[in-house]
C-alpha positions in Angstrom: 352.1 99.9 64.2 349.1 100.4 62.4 346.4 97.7 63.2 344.4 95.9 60.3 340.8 95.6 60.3 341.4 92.3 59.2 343.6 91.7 62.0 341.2 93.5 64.6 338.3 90.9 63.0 340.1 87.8 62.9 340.9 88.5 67.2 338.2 89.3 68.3 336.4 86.6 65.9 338.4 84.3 68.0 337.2 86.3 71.5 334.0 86.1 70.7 334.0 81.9 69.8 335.5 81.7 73.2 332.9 83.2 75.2 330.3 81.2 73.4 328.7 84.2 71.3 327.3 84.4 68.3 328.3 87.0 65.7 325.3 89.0 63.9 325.2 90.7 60.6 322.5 92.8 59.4 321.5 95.5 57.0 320.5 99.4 58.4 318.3 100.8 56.3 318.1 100.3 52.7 321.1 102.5 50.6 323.7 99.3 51.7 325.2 99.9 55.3 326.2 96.6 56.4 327.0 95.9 60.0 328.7 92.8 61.5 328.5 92.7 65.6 331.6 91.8 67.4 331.1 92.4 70.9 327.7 92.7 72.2 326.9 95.9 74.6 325.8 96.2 77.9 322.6 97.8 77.8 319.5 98.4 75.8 320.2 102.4 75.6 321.5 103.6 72.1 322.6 107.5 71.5 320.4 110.1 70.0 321.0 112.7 67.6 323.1 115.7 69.4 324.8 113.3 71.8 328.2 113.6 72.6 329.8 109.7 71.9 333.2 108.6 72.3 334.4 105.9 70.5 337.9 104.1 69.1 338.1 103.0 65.6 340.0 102.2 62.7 339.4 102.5 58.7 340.4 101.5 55.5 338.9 101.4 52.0 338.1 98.2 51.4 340.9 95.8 50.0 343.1 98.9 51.4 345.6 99.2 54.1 344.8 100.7 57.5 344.3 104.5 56.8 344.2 105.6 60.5 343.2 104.2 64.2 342.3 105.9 67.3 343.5 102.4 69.4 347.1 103.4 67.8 347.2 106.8 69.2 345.6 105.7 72.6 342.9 108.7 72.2 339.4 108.4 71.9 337.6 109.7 69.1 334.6 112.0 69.8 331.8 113.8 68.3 328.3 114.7 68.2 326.1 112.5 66.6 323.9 113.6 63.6 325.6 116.6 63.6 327.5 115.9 60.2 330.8 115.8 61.9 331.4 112.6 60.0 330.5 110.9 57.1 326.6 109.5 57.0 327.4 106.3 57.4 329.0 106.7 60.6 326.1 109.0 62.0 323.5 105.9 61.1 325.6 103.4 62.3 326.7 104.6 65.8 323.0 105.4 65.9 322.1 101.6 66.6 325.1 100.9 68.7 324.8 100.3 72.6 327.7 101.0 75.4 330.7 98.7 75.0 329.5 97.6 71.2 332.1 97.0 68.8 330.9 96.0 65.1 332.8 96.2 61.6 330.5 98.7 59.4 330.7 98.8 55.8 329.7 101.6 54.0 328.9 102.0 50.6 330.1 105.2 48.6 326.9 107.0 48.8 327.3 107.2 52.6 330.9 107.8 52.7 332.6 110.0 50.4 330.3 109.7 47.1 331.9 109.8 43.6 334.6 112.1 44.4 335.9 110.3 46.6 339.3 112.2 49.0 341.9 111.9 46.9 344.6 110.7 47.9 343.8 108.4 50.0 340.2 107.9 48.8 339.6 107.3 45.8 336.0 107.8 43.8 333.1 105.7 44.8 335.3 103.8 47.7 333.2 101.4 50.0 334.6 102.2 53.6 335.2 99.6 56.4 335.4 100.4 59.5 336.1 98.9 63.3 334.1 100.9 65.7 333.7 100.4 69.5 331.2 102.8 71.2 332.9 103.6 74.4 330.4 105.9 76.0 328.4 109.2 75.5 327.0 112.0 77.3 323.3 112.8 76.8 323.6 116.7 75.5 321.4 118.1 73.1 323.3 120.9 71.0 319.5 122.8 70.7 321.1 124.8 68.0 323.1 123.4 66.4 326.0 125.7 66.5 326.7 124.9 69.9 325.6 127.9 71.1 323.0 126.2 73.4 323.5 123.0 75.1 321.4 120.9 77.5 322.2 118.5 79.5 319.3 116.9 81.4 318.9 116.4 85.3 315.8 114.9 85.6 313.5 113.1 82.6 309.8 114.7 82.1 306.7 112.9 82.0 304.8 111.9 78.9 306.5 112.7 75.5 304.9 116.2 74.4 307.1 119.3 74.3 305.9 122.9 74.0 305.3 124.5 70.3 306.2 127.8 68.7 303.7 130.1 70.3 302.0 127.6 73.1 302.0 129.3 76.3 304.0 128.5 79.4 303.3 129.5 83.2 306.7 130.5 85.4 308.4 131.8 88.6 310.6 134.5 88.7 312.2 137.8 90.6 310.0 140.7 89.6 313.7 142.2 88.6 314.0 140.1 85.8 313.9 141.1 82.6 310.8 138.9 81.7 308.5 140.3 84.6 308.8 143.7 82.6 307.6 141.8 79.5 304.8 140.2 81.5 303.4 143.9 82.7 302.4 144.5 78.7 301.0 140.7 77.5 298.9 138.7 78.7 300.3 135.0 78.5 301.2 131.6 79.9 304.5 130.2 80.8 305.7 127.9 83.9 308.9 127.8 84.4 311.4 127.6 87.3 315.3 128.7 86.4 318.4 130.3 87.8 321.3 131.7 85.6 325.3 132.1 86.6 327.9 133.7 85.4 331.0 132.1 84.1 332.5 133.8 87.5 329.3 132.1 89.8 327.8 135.3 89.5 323.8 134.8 90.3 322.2 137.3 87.5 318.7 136.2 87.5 316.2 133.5 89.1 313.1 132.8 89.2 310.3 133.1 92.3 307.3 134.3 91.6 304.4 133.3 89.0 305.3 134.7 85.6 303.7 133.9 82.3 304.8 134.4 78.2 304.4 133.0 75.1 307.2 130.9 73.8 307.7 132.4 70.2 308.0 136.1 72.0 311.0 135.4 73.4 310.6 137.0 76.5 313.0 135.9 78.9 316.4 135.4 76.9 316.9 133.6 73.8 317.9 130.1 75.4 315.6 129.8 77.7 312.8 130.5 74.4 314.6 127.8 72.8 315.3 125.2 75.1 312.0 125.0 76.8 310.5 123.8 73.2 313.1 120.5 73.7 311.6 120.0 77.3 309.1 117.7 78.9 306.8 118.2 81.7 308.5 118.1 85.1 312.1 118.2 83.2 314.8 119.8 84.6 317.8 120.8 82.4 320.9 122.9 83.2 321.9 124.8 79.7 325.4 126.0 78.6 324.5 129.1 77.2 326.8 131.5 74.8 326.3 135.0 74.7 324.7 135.4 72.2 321.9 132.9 73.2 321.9 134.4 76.8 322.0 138.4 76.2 319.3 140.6 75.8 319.8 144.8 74.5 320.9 145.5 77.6 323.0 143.1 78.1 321.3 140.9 80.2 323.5 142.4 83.2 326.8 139.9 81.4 330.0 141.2 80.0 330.4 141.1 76.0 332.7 137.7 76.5 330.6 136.0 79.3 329.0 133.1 78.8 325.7 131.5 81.2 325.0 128.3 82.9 321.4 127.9 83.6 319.1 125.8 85.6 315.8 125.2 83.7 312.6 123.7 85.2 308.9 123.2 82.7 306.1 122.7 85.4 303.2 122.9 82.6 302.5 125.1 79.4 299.2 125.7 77.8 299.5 124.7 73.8 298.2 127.7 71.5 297.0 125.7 68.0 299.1 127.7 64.7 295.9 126.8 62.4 297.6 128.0 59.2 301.2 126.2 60.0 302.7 129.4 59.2 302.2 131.6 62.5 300.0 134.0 60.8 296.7 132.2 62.3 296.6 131.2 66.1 293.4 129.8 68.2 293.1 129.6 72.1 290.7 127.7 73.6 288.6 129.7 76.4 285.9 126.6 77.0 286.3 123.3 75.2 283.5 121.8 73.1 281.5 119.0 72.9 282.3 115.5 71.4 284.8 114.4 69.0 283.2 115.8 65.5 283.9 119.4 63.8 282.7 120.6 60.6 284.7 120.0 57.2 284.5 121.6 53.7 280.7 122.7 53.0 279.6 122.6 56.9 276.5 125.1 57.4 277.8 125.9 61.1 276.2 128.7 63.2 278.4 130.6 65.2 278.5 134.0 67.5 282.0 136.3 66.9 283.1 139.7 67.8 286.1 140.9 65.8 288.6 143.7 67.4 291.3 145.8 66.4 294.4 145.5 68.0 293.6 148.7 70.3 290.5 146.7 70.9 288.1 148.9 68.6 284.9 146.6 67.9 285.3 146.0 64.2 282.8 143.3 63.2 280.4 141.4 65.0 278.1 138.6 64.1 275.3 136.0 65.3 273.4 136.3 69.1 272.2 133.3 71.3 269.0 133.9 69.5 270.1 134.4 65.7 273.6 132.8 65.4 275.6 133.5 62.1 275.1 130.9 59.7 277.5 130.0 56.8 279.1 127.3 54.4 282.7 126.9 55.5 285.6 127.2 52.5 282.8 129.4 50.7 284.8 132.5 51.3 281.6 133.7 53.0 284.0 135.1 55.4 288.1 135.5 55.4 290.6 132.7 54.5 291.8 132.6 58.1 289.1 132.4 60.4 286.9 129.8 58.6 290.1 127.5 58.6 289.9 128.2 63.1 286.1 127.6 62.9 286.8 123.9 61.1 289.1 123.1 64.1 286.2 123.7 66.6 283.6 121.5 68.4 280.6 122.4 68.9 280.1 124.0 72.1 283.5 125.0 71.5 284.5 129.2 72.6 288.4 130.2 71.6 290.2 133.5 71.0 291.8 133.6 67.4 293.9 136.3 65.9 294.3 136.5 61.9 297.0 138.2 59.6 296.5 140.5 57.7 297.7 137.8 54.9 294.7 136.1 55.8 292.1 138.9 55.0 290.3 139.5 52.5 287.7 141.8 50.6 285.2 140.8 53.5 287.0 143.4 55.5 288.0 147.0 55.2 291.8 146.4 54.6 292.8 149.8 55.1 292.5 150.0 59.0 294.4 146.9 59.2 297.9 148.2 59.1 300.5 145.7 57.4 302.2 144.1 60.1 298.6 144.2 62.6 296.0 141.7 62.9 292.7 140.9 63.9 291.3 139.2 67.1 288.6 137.1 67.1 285.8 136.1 70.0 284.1 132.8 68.2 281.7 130.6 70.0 280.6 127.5 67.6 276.7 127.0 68.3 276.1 124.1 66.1 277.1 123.2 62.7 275.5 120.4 59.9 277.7 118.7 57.5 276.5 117.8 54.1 274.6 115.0 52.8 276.6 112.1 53.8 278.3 110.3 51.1 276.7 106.8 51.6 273.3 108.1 50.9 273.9 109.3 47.6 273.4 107.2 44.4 276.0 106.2 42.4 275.5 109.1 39.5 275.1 111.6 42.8 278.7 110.8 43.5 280.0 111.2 40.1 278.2 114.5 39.6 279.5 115.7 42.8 283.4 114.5 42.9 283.6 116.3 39.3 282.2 119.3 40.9 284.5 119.5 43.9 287.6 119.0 41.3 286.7 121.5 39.6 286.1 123.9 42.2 289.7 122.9 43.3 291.2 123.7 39.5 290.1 127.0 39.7 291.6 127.6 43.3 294.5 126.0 42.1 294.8 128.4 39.3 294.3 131.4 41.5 296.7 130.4 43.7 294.8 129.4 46.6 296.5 125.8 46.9 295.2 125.2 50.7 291.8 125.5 49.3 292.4 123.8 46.5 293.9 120.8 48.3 290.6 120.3 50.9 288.4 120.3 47.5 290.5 117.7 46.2 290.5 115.7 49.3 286.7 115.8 49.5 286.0 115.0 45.9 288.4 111.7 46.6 286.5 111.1 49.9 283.3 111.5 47.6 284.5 109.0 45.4 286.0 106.4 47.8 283.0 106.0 50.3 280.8 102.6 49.7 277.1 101.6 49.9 274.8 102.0 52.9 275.6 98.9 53.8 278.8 98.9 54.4 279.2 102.2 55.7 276.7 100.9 58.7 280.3 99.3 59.4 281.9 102.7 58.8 279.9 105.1 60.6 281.0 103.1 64.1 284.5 102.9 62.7 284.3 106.6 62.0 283.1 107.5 66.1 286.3 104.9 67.1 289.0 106.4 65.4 288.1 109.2 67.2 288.4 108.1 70.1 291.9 106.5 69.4 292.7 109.8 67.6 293.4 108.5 64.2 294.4 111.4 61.5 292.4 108.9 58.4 288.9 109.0 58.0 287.9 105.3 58.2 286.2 104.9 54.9 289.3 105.6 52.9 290.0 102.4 52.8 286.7 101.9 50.3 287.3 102.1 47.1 284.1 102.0 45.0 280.8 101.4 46.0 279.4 97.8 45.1 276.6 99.2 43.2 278.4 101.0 40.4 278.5 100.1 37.3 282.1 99.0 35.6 281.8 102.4 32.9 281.1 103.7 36.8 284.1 102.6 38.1 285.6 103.8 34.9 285.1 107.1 35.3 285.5 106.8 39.1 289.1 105.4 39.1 289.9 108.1 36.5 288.8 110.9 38.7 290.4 109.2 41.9 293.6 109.2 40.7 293.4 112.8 38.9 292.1 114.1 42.5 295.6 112.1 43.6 297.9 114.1 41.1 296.0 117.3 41.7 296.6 117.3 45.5 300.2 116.0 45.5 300.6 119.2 43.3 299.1 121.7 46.2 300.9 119.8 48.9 304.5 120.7 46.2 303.6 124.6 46.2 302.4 124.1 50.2 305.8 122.8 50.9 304.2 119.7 52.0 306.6 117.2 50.5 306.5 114.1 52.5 302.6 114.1 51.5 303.2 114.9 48.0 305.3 111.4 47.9 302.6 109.7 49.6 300.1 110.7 47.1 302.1 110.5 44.2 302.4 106.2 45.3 299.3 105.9 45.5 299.0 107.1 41.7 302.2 104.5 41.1 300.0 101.9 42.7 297.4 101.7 40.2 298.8 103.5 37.4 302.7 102.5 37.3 303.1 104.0 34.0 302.2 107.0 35.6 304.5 109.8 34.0 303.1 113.1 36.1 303.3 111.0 39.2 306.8 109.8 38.9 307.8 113.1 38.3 306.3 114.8 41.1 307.0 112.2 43.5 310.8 112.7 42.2 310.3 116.4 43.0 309.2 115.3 46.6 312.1 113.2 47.3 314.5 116.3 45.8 313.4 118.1 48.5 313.7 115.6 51.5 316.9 115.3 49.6 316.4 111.6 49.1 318.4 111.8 45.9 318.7 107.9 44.8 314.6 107.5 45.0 314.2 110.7 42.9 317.0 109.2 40.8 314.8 106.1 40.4 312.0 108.0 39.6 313.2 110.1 37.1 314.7 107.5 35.4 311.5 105.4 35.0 309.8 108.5 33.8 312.0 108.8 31.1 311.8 105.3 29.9 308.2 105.6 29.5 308.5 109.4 27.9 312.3 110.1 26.6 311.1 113.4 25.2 309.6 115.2 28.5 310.2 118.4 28.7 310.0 118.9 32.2 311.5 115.5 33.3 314.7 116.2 31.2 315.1 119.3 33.2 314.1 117.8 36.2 316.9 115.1 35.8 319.5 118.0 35.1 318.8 119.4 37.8 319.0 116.2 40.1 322.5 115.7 39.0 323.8 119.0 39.9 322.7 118.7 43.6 324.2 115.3 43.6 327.5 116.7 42.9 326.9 119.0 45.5 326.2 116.4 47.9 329.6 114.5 47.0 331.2 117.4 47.8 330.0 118.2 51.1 330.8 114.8 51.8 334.5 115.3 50.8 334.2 118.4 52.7 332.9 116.3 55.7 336.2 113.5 55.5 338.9 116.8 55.7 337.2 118.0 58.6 337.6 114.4 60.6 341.1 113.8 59.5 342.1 117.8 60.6 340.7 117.0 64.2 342.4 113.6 64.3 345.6 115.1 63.5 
């Protein structure tokens, strides 16, 4: 017989009275899951994303009869969680449940099965209840996603850092190995201890000796590449590995059907810094630098650097210990991707850094740079001065300067050079922002402590407008503030940097909630982090201020069509759970 959620609340409403406890209802997050506790769990622990998690349940739309129950069929339901094995609702809501939890969830269409609903049995914009008791779960990570690599882990790591794309790892392993013959041609870092088996408990590899790689190189095989990046310092791991995660061209010594089981250890790894975000512009540090400051945008630093070929051919080299080489950072005084390296250095500071060729420029002779090569880079930073600080200009100063750096950044913008662009922007705001001398007494210790507690904002931010302008002053200065705002949220759109783009966007919506452009790029933003009711919102109070936009009418066209799409993936999602429940 089929068993009711009402039912199922009503009895355990009645357990729970009887052992004195108290039921709790709250909200998780904010599109209207609603979760009523029926039984509290036994620990603090609550499953992460990839975890395997067993639970029983049953479901109904509500004011509906029972639609199915695992308790019925006396079979556990499992899957992984935040995979998208199951509607979104269920992934946030087993999310905050702990071992031997049993709560009633209600889920509102959007997290369920959207306007289309599943016919038959669900019809369009259904809210879902369901009973759900978290029986268990096995920490696994599915690195892949498909399956294909899975890690289950032996021992917890230190800290909470994990190695990037392209930092460099030290490791032990048989000089047979495939990766030893990798080692004998680059020169890297890698420490890693493993052994791999056969499905049959055949030993095909282990490590013993010293070996070192780089992590984006894939030298050893592909799931070893991949699943350090998820590891912590000291971790151990052992890895079901499918073949084709775990063979290499020659076959990694496995059959075409045989699958690996390996044990992983990460000793240490040596982070290499991906300046550009986009692998095409890499810095090693050889000898760290002084202090906590580096230059920014304008900077006159002084610096000593040989530049090489990849055959190691002396192409360029500039400055001495006695005449350094002295230049204005983001002047294009020298290429793109080198004077974004020098920015990340102290002073002091001596690093290796290699540049694409995308990152070139005029300054060299592009035709002994073959397409796919690049160039390497010895850079020691001597020194470097910044310009004049902000607090020591007058108030006109500021002006004349914030309108300079915008338009400096306009005509980067327009040449397609949004990276650049973006900085100016950033610096003309900072310009704008900072306040009087005597206040910025204040700042300048502020500025030396959020160093030392690594903050990412520059402490002045805060400031809006100095004390001593004038209000046609702050006028002009709020006009150009929030223009610097919309110009930058538009660099961070094209730099695929959407989250920022949002941020920047409020802070237009802040002071200007009329704000047309703003809403629209902020809905743009949320489009792409597919938060599709906040773009919705947007766009809708865009076009209440301005029903005739061009772009915002398309914009919204577009917004619908990708919410259909969602619904439909989430139908999609509800066949696939009631297949493997059948």
């Amino acid at each position: 017989m089929a068993m009711s959620i009402s039912s199922s609340k009503s009895h355990l409403n009645n357990e729970t009275k009887t052992k004195n406890f108290e039921i709790l209802e709250r909200e998780i997050g904010n599109q209207g899951l609603k979760k009523q506790i029926l039984k509290r769990g036994t620990s603090w622990q609550t499953p992460f994303p990839g975890d395997e998690v067993e639970v029983h349940f049953s479901g109904h739309v509500e004011g509906g009869p029972c639609l199915d129950s695992s308790r019925d069929k006396e079979t556990p339901f499992r899957f992984k969680l935040g995979q998208g094995e199951v509607i979104k609702g269920w992934d946030e809501g087993v999310a905050t449940m702990k071992k031997g939890e049993r709560a009633i969830f209600i889920i509102p269409p959007s997290l369920a099965y959207g306007e289309a609903g599943s016919p038959p049995l669900i019809p369009p914009n259904s809210t879902m209840v369901f009973d759900i008791e978290l029986l268990s779960w096995s920490t696994i990570r599915d690195i892949t996603g498909d399956g294909g690599i899975l890690k289950k882990i032996i021992k917890e790591g230190e800290g909470w850092a994990t190695p990037r794309d392209n930092d460099e790892v030290f490791g032990n392993m048989n000089r047979n190995s495939l990766a030893f013959f990798f080692l004998t041609l680059f020169d890297v870092n890698f420490d890693v201890k493993y052994e791999a088996w056969l499905e049959n408990g055949t030993l095909v590899s282990e490590s013993k000796e010293g070996v070192e790689f780089r992590i984006s190189d894939g030298y050893l095989c592909p799931a070893i590449s991949k699943a350090v990046k998820t590891m912590r310092k000291g971790e151990k791991a052992e890895l079901a590995v499918k073949f084709s995660y775990g063979c290499t061209e020659d076959g990694y010594g496995t059959s075409s059907n045989s699958n690996l089981t390996i044990q992983l250890e990460l000793l240490w790894w040596k982070s290499i810094i991906n300046i550009t975000g986009d692998g095409k512009v890499f810095k090693k540090i050889i000898k760290a630098g002084e202090g906590f400051d580096r230059p920014s945008e304008g900077s006159l630093v002084k610096v000593i650097y040989i530049a090489r070929l990849e055959d190691g051919t002396i192409f360029e080299r500039k400055g001495s210990e006695e005449e350094p080489f002295e230049l204005l950072t983001l002047e294009e005084n020298i290429n793109e991707g080198l004077d974004r390296a020098i920015m990340t250095m102290k002073k002091g500071e001596q690093a290796m850094v290699t540049v694409g060729r995308e990152y070139l420029s005029s300054h060299e002779v592009l035709e002994v740079v073959s397409e796919n090569s690049v160039l390497y880079y010895e850079v020691q930073l001597i020194d470097f001065t910044k310009d004049k600080p902000f607090w020591k200009m007058d108030t006109q100063e500021k002006i004349e300067a914030c309108e300079r750096k915008k338009h400096d950044g306009n005509l980067l913008f327009r040449a397609g050079k949004y990276w650049r662009a973006s900085k100016k922007y950033e610096k003309a705001r900072d310009i704008i922002s900072y306040n009087s001398f005597k206040v910025n007494v204040a700042v300048d210790f502020f500025f030396k402590l959020k160093h030392l507690l690594n903050f990412r904002t520059q402490a002045a931010k805060s400031i809006e407008f100095d004390h001593s302008f004038t209000d046609d002053e702050k006028h002009i200065a709020n006009g150009l503030r929030l223009s610097c705002y919309l110009n930058n949220a538009a660099c961070k759109l094209k730099l695929e940097e959407h989250s920022e783009a949002s941020r920047l966007c409020t802070k237009v919506i802040e002071l200007d909630p009329s704000n047309v452009k703003a809403l629209f790029r902020r809905s743009q933003a949320y489009m792409k982090t597919s938060e599709l009711d906040k773009a919705e919102a947007d766009m809708k109070r865009a076009l209440a201020i301005d029903p005739d936009n061009r772009d915002v009418k398309l914009g919204y066209k577009e917004l619908k069509e990708k919410q259909r799409e969602y619904a439909k993936y989430q139908a999609e999602i509800f066949s696939t759970m009631v297949s493997k429940m059948g």
